[in-house]
PyMOL CGO cylinders between C-alpha atoms (Angstrom):
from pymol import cmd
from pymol.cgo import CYLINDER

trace = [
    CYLINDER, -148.39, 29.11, -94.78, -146.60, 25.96, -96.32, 0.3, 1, 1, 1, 1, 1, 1,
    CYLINDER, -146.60, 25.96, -96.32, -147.94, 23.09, -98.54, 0.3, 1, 1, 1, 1, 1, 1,
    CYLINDER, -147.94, 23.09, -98.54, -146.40, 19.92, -99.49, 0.3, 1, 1, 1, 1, 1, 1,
    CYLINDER, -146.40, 19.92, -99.49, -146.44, 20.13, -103.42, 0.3, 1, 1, 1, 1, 1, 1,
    CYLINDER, -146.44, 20.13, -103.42, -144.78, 17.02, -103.80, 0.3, 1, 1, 1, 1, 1, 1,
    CYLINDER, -144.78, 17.02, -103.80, -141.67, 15.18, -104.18, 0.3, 1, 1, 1, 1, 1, 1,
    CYLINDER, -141.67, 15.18, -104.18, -138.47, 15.92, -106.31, 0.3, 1, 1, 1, 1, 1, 1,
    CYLINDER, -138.47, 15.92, -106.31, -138.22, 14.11, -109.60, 0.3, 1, 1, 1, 1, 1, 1,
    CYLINDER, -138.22, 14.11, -109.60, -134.62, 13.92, -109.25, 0.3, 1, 1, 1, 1, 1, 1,
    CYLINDER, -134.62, 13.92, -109.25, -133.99, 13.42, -105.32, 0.3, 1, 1, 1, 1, 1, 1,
    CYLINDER, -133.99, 13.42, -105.32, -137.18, 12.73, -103.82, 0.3, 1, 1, 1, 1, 1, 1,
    CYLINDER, -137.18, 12.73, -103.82, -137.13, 15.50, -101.37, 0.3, 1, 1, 1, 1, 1, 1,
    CYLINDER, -137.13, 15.50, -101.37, -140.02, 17.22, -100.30, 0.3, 1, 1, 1, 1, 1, 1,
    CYLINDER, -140.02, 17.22, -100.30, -141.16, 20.35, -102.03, 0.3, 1, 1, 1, 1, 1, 1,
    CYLINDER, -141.16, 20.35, -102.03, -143.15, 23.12, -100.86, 0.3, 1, 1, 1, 1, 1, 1,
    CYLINDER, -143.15, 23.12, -100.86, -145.44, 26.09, -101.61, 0.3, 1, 1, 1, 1, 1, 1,
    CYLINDER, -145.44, 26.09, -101.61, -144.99, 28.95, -98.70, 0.3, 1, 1, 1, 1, 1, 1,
    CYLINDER, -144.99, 28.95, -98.70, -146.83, 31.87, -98.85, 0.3, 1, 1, 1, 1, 1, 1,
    CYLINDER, -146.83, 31.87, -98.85, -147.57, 31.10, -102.83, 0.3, 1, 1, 1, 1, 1, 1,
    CYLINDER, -147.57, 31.10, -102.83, -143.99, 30.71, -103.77, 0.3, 1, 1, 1, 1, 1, 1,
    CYLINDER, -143.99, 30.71, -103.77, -142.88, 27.34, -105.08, 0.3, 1, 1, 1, 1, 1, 1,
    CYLINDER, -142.88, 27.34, -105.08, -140.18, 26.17, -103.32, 0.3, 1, 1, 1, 1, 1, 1,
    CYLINDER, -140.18, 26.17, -103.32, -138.64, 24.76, -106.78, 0.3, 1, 1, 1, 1, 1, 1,
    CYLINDER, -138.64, 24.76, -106.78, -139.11, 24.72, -110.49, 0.3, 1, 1, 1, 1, 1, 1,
    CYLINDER, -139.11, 24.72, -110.49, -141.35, 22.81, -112.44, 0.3, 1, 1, 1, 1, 1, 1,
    CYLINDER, -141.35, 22.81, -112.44, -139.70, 21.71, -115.63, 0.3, 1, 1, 1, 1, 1, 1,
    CYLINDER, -139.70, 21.71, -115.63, -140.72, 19.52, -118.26, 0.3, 1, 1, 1, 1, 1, 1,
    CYLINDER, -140.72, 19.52, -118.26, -143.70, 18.00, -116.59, 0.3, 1, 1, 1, 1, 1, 1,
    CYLINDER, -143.70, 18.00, -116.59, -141.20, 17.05, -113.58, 0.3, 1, 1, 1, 1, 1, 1,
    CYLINDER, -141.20, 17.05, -113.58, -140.98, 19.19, -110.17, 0.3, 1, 1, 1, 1, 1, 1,
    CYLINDER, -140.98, 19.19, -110.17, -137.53, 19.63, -109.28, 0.3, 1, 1, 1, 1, 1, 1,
    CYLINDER, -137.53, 19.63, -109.28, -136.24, 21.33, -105.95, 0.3, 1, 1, 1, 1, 1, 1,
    CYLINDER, -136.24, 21.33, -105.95, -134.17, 24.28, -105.94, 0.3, 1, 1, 1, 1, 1, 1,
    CYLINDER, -134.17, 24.28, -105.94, -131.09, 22.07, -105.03, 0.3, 1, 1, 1, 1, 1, 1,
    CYLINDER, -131.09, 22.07, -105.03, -131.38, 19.51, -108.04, 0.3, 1, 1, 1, 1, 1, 1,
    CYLINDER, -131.38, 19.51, -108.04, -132.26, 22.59, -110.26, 0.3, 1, 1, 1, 1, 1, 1,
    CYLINDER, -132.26, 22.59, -110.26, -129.02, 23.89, -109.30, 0.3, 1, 1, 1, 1, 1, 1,
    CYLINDER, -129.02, 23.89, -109.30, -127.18, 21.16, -110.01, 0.3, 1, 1, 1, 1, 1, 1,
    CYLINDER, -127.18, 21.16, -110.01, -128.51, 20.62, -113.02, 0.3, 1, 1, 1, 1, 1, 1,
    CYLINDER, -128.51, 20.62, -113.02, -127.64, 24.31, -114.59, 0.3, 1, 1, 1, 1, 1, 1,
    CYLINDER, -127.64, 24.31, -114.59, -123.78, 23.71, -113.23, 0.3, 1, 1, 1, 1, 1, 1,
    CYLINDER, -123.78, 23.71, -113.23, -123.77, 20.74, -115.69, 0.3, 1, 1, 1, 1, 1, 1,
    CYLINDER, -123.77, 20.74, -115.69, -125.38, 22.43, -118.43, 0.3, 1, 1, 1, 1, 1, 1,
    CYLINDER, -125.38, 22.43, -118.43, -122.85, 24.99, -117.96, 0.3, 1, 1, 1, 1, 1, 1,
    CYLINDER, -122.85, 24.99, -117.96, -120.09, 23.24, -118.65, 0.3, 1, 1, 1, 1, 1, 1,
]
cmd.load_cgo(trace, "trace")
């Protein structure tokens, strides 16, 4: 089962709830896909 959550904070792309798994993170009151997220970790790693 999928559901359309809503869009990415950052990028806009659609993000999804399968099977009661969020497809992304939900981060200071923004929802952020997985691919932003990831992005966003690289620059806080450096």
């Amino acid at each position: 089962m999928r559901e359309l959550i809503g869009p990415c904070s950052n990028c806009g792309k659609d993000v999804y709830c399968r099977d009661g798994f969020l497809d992304g993170v939900y981060l200071e009151g923004e929802l952020v896909c997985f691919d932003c997220e990831e992005q966003q970790d690289e620059l806080t790693q450096k």
